[in-house]
mmCIF file of the C-alpha atoms, coordinates in Angstrom:
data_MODEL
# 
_entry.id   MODEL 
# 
loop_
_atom_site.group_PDB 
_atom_site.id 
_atom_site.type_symbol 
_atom_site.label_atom_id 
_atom_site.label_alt_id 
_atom_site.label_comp_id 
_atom_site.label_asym_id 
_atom_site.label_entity_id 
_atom_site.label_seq_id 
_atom_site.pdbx_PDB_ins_code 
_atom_site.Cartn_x 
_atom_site.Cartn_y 
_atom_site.Cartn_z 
_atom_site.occupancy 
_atom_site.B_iso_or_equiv 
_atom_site.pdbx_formal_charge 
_atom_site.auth_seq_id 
_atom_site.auth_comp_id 
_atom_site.auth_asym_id 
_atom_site.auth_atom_id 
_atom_site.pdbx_PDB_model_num 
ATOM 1  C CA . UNK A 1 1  ? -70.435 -0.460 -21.327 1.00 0.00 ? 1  UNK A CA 1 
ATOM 2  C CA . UNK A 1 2  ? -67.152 -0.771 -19.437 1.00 0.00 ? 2  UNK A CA 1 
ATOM 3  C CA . UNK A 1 3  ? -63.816 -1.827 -21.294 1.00 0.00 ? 3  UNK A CA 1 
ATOM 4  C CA . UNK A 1 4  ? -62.219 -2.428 -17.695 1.00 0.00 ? 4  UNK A CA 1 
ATOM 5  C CA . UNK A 1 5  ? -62.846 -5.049 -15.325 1.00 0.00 ? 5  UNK A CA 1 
ATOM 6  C CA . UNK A 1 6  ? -63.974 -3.735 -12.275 1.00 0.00 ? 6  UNK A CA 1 
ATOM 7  C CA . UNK A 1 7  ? -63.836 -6.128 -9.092  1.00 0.00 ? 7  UNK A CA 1 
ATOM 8  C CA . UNK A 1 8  ? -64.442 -4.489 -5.805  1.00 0.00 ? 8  UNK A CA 1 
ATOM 9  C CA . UNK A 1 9  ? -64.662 -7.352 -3.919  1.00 0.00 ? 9  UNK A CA 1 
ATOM 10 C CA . UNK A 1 10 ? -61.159 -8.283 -5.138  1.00 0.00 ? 10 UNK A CA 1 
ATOM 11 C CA . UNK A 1 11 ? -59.796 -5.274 -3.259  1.00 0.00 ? 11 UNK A CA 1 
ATOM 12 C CA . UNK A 1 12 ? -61.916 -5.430 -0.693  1.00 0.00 ? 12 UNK A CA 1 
ATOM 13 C CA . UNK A 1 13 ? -60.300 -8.249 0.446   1.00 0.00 ? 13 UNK A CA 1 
ATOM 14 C CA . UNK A 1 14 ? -57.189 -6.538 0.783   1.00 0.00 ? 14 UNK A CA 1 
ATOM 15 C CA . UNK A 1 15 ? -58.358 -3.489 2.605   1.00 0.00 ? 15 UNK A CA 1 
ATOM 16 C CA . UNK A 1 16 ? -57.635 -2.422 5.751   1.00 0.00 ? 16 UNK A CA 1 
ATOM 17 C CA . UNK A 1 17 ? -59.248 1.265  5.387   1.00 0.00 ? 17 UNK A CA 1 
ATOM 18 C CA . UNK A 1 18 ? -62.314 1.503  7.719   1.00 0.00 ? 18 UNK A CA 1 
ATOM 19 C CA . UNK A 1 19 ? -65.340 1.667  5.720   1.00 0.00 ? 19 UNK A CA 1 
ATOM 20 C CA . UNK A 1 20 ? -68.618 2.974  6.407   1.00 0.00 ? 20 UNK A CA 1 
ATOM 21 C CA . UNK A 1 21 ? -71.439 1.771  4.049   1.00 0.00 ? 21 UNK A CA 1 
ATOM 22 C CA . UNK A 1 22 ? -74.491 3.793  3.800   1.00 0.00 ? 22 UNK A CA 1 
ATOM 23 C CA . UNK A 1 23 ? -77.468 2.256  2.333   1.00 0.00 ? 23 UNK A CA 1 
ATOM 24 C CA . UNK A 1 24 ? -81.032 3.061  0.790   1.00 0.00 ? 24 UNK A CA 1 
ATOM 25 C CA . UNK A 1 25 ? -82.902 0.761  2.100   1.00 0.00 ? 25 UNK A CA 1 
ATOM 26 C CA . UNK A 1 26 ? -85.166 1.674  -1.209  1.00 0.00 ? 26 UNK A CA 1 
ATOM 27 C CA . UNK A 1 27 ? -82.116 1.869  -3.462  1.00 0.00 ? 27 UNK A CA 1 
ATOM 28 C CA . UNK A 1 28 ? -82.927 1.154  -7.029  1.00 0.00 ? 28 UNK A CA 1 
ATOM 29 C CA . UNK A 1 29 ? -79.943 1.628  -8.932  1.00 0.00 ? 29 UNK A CA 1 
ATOM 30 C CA . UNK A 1 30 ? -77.254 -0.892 -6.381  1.00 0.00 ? 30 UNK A CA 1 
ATOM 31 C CA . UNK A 1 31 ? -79.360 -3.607 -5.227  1.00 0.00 ? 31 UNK A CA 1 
ATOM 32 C CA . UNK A 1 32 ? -78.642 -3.781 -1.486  1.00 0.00 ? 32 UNK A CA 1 
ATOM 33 C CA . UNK A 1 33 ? -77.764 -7.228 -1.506  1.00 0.00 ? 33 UNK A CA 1 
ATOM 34 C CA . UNK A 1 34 ? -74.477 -6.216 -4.093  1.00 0.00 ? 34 UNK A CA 1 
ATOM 35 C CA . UNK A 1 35 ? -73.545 -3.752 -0.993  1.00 0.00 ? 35 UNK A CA 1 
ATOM 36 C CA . UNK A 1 36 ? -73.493 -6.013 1.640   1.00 0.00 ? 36 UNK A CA 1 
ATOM 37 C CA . UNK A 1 37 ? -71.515 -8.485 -0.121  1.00 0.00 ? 37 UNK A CA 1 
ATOM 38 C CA . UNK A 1 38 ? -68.927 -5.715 -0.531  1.00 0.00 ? 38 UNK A CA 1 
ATOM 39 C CA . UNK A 1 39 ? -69.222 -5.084 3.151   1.00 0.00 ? 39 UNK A CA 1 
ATOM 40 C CA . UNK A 1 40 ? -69.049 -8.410 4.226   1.00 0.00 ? 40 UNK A CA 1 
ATOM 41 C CA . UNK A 1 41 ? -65.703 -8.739 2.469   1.00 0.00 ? 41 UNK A CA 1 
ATOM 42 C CA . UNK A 1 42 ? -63.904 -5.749 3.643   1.00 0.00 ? 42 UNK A CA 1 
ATOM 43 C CA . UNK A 1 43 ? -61.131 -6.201 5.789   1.00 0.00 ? 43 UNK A CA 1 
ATOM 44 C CA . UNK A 1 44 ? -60.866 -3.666 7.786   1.00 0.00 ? 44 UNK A CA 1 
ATOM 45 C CA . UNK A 1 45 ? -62.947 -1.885 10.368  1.00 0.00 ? 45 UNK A CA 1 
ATOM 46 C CA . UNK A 1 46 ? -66.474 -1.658 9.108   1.00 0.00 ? 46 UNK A CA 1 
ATOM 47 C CA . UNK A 1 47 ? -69.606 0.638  10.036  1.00 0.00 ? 47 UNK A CA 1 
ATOM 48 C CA . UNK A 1 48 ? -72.949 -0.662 8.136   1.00 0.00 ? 48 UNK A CA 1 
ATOM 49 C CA . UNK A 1 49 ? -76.082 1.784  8.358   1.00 0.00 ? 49 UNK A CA 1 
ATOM 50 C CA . UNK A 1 50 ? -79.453 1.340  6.578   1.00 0.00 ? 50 UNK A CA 1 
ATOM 51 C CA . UNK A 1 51 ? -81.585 4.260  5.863   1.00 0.00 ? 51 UNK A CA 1 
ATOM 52 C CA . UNK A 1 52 ? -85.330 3.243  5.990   1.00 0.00 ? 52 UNK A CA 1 
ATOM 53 C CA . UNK A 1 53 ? -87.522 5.074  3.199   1.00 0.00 ? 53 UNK A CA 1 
ATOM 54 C CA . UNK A 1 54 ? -84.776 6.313  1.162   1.00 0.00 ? 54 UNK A CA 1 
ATOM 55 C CA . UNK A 1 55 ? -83.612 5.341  -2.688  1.00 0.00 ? 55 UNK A CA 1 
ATOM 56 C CA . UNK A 1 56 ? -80.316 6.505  -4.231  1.00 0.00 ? 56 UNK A CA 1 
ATOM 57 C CA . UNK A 1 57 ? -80.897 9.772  -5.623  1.00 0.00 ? 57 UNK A CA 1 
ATOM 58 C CA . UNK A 1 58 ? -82.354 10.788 -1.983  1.00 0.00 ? 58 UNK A CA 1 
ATOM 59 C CA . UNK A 1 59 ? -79.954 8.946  0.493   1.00 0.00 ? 59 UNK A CA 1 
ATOM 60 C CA . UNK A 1 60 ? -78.156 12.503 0.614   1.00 0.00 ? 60 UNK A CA 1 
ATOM 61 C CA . UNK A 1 61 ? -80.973 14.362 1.928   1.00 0.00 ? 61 UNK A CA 1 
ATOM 62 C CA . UNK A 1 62 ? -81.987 12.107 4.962   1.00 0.00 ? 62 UNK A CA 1 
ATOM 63 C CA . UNK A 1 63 ? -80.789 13.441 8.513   1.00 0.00 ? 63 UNK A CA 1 
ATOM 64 C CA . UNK A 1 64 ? -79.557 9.711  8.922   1.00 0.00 ? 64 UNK A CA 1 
ATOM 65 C CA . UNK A 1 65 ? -76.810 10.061 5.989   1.00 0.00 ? 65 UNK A CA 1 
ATOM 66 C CA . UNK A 1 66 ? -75.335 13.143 7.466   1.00 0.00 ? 66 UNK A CA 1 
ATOM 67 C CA . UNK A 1 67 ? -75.032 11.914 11.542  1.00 0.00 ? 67 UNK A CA 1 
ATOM 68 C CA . UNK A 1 68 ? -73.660 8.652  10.250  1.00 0.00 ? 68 UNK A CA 1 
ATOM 69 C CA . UNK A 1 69 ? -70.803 10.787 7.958   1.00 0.00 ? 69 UNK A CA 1 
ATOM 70 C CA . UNK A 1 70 ? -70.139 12.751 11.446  1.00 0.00 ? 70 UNK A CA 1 
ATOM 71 C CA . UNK A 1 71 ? -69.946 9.858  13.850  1.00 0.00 ? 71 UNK A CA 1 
ATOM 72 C CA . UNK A 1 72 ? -67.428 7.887  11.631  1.00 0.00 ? 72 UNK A CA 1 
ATOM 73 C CA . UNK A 1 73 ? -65.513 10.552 10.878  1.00 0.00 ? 73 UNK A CA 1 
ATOM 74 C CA . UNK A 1 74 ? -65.151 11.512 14.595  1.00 0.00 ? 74 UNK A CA 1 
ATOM 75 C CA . UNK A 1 75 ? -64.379 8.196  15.568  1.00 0.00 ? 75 UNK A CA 1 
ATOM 76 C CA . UNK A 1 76 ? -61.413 7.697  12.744  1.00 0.00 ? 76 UNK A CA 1 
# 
């Protein structure tokens, strides 16, 4: 479907952004296992947090998501 290469892990390497990585732990459409090996490669300063009982489409809508977005953008 794509006519570009796309490598994240190529630039994560090379980051030094901090990241935070919010996850469904139910996630259907990026297997969680393809996000942590995105997060284990990032560079920088990194923030990993699970959210138990939610898939992608919902992720947005869990109290979790939102008090995760606040703490690390308080603390950057």
């Amino acid at each position: 479907m794509l006519r570009h290469r796309f490598a994240p892990i190529d630039d994560a390497v090379r980051s030094r952004s901090p990241l935070l990585v919010l996850v469904a732990d139910d996630d259907t459409i990026i297997p969680v296992a393809h996000s942590r090996a995105l997060f284990d490669a990032w560079a920088g300063a990194k923030t990993w947090r699970n959210v138990a009982g939610a898939d992608h489409n919902t992720l947005g809508a869990t109290r979790e998501f939102w008090q995760a977005i606040e703490a690390f953008l308080t603390a950057h």
